[in-house]
N, C-alpha and C positions, 0 to 999 in steps of 0.2 A: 776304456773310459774316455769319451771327448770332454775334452775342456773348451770354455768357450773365451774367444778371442775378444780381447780389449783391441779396438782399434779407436779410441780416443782418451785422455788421461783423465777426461770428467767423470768418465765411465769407473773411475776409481776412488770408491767412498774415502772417508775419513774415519780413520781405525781407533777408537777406545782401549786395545788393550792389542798386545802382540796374536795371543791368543785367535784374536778375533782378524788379524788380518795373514796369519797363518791360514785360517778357515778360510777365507777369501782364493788366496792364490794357489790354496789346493786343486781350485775348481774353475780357477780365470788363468789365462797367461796372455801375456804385448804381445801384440801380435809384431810381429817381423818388422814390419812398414814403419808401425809406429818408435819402433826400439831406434832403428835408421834415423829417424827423422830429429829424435832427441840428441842422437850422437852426432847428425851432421850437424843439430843445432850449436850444440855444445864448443865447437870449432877444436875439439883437442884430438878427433879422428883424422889419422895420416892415410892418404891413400897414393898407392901406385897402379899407374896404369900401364897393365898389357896388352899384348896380341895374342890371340886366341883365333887360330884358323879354324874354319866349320865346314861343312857341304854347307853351299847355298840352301837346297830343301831343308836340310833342319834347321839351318837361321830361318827360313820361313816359317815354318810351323811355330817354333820357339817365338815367333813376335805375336803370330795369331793369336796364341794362347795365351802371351803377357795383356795384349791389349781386351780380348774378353775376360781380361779379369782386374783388368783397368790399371796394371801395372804397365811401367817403362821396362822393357825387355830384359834388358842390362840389369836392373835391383833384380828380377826375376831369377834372372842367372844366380847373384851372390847371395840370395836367400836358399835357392836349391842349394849351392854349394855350403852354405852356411848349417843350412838343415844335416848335410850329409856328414858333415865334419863331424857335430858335436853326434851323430849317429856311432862313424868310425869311433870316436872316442868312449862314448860310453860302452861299447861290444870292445873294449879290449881287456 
């Protein structure tokens, strides 16, 4: 089943009853960008920065593909990793 990706919060009615916005987000989920964008807004997200060595080719690839998809590289990165994690966690 694909669910289809909210990438703006207008995109999200206003709900009359639980019922009815359970039925909603059965079949919507934020998309990644947008989830980011409220949490950086928000200012109570802490981050640390690392180093992360790569081969140079797949840092290339890895930008090509963020920018054809009009992402910054970098979120590109901590969305796959983000994806992977809660992957790892729900298979255990």
């Amino acid at each position: 089943m694909t669910m289809n990706a909210i990438t703006n919060w207008e995109e999200v009615p206003l709900f009359d009853s639980e019922e009815a916005e359970a039925a909603f987000w059965a079949e919507n989920r934020a998309d990644l960008r947008l989830m980011e964008s409220a949490v950086a807004a928000s200012g109570d997200a802490e981050s640390i920065t690392i180093t992360l060595r790569m081969d140079p080719r797949m840092l290339a690839r890895i930008k090509r593909l963020a920018r054809s998809r009009y992402l910054n590289y970098q979120s590109m990165i901590k969305q796959w990793l983000s994806e992977r994690l809660e992957q790892e966690l729900r298979e255990r």
